[in-house]
N, C-alpha and C positions, 0 to 999 in steps of 0.2 A: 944502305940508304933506301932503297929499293924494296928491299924485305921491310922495312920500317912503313915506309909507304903502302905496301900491299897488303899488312898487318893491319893499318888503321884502314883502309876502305871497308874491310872487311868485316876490323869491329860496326863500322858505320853502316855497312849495309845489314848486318846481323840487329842493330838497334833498330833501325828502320822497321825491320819486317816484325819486330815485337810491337812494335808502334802500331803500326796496322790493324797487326791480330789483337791487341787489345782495341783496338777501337772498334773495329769487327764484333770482339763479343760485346763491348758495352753496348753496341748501338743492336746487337742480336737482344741482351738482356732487357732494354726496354720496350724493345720489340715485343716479347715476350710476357713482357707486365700490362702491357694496352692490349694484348688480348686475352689475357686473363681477366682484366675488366670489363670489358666488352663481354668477351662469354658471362662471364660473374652477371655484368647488366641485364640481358637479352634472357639468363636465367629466371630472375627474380622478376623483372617485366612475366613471360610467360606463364609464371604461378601464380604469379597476384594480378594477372588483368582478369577483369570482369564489367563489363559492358552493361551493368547496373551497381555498377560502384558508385557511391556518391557520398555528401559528407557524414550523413545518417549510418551508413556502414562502415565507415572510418572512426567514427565516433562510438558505434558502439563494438567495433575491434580492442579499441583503445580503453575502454571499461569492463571489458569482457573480466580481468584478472578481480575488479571490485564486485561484479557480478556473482564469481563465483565466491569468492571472500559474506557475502553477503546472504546468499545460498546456506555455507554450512554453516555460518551464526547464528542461522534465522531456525534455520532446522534442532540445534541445538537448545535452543532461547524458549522455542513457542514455550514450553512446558510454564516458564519465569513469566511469559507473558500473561500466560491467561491467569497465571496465581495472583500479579499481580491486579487485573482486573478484577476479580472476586474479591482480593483485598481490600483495593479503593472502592467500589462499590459499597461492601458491609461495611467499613470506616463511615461514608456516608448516610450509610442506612443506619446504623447504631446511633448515630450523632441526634439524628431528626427524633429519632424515638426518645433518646434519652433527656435531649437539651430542648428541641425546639414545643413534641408534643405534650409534654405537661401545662410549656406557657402557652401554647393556641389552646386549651382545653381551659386554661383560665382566665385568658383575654377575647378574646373571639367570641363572636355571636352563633347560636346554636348554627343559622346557616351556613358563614362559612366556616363553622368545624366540618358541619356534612359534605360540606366541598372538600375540604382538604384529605380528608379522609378517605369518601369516594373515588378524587382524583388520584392523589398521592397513590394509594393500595393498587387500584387501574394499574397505573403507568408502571412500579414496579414488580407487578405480575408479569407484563408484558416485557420487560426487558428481563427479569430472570428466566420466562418460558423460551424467548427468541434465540436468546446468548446461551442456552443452554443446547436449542434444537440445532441451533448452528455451527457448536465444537461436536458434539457429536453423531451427525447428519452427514452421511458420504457424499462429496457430491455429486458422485459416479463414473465410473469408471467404462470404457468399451469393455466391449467380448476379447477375448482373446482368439477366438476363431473365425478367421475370414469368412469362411463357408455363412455363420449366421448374417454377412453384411454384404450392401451389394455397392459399388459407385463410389468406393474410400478409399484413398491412400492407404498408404503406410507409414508411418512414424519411423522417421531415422533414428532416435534415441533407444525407445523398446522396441522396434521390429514388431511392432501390432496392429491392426487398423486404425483406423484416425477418419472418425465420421468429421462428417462438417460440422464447425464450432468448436471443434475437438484440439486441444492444444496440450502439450509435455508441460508438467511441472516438475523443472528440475529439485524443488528441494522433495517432493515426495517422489521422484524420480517414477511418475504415472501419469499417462494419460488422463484426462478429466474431461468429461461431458461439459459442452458448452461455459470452460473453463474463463472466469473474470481475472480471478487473481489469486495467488498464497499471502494470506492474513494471517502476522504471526500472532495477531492478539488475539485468535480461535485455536491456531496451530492446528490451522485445517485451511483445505483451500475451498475456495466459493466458486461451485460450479451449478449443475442442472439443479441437483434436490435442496440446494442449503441458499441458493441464491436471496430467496425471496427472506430466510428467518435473518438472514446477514444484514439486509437492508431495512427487515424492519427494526432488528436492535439496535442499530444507527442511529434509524428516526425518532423512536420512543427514547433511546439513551439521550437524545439531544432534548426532545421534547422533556423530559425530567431534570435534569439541567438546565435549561432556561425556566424552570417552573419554582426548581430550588435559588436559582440566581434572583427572579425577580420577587419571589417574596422573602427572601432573607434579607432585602437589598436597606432595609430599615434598622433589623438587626445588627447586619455588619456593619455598620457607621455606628452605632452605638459602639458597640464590641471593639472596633477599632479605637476609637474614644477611648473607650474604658481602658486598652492596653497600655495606650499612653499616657495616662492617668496616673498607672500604674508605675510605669519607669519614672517616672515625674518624682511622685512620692515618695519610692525607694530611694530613690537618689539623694532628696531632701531627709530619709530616715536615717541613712547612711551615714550622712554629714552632719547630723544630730547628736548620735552615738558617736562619731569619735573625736567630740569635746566635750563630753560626758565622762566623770571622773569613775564612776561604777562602772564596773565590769560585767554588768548584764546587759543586753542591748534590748530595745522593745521592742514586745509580738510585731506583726507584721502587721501591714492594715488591710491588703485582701487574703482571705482564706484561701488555700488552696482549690475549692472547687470552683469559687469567683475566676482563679486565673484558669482552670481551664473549662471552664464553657464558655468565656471570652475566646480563647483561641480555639475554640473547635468551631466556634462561628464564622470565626474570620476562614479558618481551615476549608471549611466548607463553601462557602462564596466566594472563594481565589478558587479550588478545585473546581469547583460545577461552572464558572465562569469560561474558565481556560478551557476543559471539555466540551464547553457548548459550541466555541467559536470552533477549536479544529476536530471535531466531530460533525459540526455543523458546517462546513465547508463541504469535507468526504461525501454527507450526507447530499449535498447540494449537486456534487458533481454526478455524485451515480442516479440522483434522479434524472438526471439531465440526459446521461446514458441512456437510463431506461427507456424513456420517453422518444429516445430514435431507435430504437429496438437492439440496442447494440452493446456489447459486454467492454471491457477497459484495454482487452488485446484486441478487439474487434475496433475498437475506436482509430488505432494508428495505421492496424491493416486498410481499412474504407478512408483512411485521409491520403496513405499513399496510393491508394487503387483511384480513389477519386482526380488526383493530381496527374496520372498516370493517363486518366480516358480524358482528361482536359485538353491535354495535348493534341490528343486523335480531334477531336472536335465532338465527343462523346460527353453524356453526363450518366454519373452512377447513380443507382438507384439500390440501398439494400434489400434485399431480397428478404429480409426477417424480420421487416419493419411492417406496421398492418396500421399508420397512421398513431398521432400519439393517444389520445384516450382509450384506442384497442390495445396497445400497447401495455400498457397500465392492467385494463382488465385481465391478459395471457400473462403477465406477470406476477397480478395477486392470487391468479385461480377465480376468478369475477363471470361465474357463468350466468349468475338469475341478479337479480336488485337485491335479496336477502341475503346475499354471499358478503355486503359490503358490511353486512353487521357481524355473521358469522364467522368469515373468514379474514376477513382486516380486521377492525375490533375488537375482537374477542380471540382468546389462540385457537390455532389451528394447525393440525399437523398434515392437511390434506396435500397430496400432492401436485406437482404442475403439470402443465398442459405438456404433450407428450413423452417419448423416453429417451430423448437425447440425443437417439442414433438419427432419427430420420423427423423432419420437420414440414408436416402437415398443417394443413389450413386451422385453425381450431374453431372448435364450434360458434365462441363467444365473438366472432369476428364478424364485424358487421361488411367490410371493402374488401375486395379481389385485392391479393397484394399486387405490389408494382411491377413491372419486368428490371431484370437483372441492369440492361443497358436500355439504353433511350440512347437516339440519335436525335 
C-alpha cells in the first residue's frame, strides 16, 4: 500500500515539474517573439527615419516602381513617337494642299488667298525648322572633368559634376544642362541649347492649329453634314435594292472622292482641334515657367525651398530670375529690337545666353538680379 502511495506521488511530482518546464519554455518562447519584434521594429524605424520625410517622399517612394516602368517605355517609344508626329503633321499638310487649296484658290478673294498663303507657308516653316532643331540639338551635357569646373557637386547617378541647373535624366541616363524635361515626342530631352526650338514648336504648332481649327470651322459643318447625308441615303439605297427583284443593285450616289474629302475635313478639324487645346495648355504652362525664370524641375525645387524658408520667417527669391520681360529677352536670344524679327520670326539657329555651366548676368539685362534670400 505504501509503495502504491509512494509510486503515485512520484508520478505526481514528475508531472508537475513537466508542467512548469513547459510553461517556462512557452512563456521563454514568447519572450522570445516580443523581442524579435521589437529588434525587427527599432530595425526598420532606424533605416527608414529621415527628419525630412513627409508625404511628397512617401508618395513618390510609392511610384518610384511606375517611374521606372515608364523610364524604359519612354526610352523605347521616342523613336514611334516622333514618326508618329511627322506622320500626323504631313497627314495634315497633304490634306490642305490637296483638299482645301484648290477650293480657297477658287473661292477666295485674291487678298485673302495672299494671306493664307503667306500665313499658312510662315507657320509651317516655322514648326518643321523648330521640331526639326529640337530632336536633333543636344541640350548639353557637363564636362566630364572636374578640373574644368569650380563650386559643383557631383552627381550620385554618373559620378560627374553637376553644375547648377544641372539635373540626371534617367532615361538618357546623362547629365543635362539646365535640364526641363525628357519629351518622348523629340526623344530628346529639353535642356540649355534646345530649350528655346522646344518652345517655340509648341507655340507655332498651336498657333497652326487654332489657324486650321478656325478657318475650316465652316468647312467642317458642311463636311459633317455631308457625312450624314450620306449614311442617310445609303441606308434608304440599301432598302431600295432589297425589294427590287433584279439582281443588280444601283451605282452609289456619292463617288468615292466626295466621301473622302468629306472625311479628311472632318479628319482635320477634330485633329488640329484636339492638338490645339492640349498643346495649347503645355504651351501655356511653360510660358508661365519661362516668365519666372525657372525650368519644370526648377519649378517643384523653388515651391519646396520656398515652403521651407516660410517657416524660418524667410522669403525666396530665385536667383535666375531677372524680372519677367528680361526673362523673355535671355530666353529668346533678344539682345537689340531687330533680334525680335530675326530671331523670333524668322528661324534662327543662334545660340543662348551662356554655356550652362556657370550663369552670369547677360548683357540684354536691364535689373541687378534679386538676392538668393530676403528676410
Amino acid at each position: 500500500m505504501r509503495s502504491r502511495q509512494r509510486m503515485f506521488a512520484a508520478v505526481m511530482r514528475l508531472l508537475l515539474k513537466c508542467l512548469r518546464l513547459g510553461r517556462r519554455r512557452r512563456f521563454k518562447l514568447v519572450r522570445q517573439v516580443e523581442q524579435l519584434w521589437h529588434y525587427g521594429h527599432l530595425c526598420l524605424r532606424s533605416l527608414l527615419y529621415n527628419s525630412f520625410t513627409n508625404g511628397d517622399v512617401v508618395l513618390d517612394s510609392l511610384f518610384e516602381p511606375i517611374y521606372w516602368l515608364v523610364d524604359h517605355v519612354t526610352r523605347w517609344f521616342g523613336v514611334v513617337f516622333v514618326a508618329l508626329v511627322i506622320g500626323l503633321t504631313s497627314s495634315i499638310v497633304a490634306i490642305v494642299y490637296i483638299c482645301l487649296l484648290p477650293l480657297i484658290l477658287q473661292t477666295y478673294t485674291p487678298a485673302w488667298i495672299c494671306w493664307h498663303l503667306a500665313y499658312g507657308h510662315w507657320n509651317l516653316i516655322m514648326i518643321v525648322f523648330h521640331y526639326y532643331m529640337a530632336i536633333t540639338t543636344s541640350p548639353g551635357h557637363p564636362p566630364q572633368a572636374k578640373d574644368d569646373l569650380t563650386g559643383v557637386s557631383i552627381c550620385r547617378k554618373c559620378i560627374a559634376p553637376k553644375p547648377a541647373r544641372t539635373h540626371h535624366c534617367s532615361i538618357c541616363n546623362r547629365c543635362v544642362l539646365k535640364m526641363d524635361h525628357h519629351c518622348p515626342w523629340l526623344n530628346n530631352c529639353v535642356g540649355h541649347y534646345n530649350h528655346r526650338y522646344f518652345f517655340s514648336f509648341c507655340l507655332f504648332m498651336t498657333m497652326g492649329c487654332i489657324y486650321c481649327s478656325i478657318s475650316g470651322w465652316e468647312m467642317f459643318r458642311d463636311a459633317y453634314a455631308a457625312i450624314e447625308r450620306m449614311k442617310l441615303l445609303e441606308k434608304e439605297r440599301l432598302q431600295v435594292a432589297a425589294n427590287q427583284t433584279y439582281y443588280q443593285t444601283p451605282p452609289p450616289t456619292f463617288s468615292f472622292h466626295q466621301r473622302a474629302f468629306h472625311k479628311s475635313i472632318v479628319y482635320l478639324w477634330v485633329l488640329c482641334s484636339s492638338v490645339a487645346l492640349a498643346l495649347g495648355a503645355l504651351t501655356l504652362w511653360h510660358a508661365a515657367l519661362i516668365t519666372r525664370g525657372e525650368t519644370s524641375i526648377e519649378r517643384h525645387i523653388n515651391k519646396k525651398e520656398r515652403q521651407r524658408l516660410q517657416k524660418k520667417g524667410k522669403v525666396f527669391r530665385n536667383p535666375y530670375s531677372y524680372g519677367g520681360w528680361d526673362n523673355w529677352k535671355v530666353f529668346l536670344g533678344v539682345d537689340v529690337p531687330r533680334h525680335w524679327l530675326t530671331r523670333v520670326l524668322l528661324p534662327s539657329p543662334h545660340l543662348p545666353h551662356g554655356t550652362g555651366l556657370s550663369w552670369d548676368l547677360p548683357p540684354c539685362v536691364t535689373q541687378q538680379r534679386a538676392p538668393l534670400l530676403a528676410i
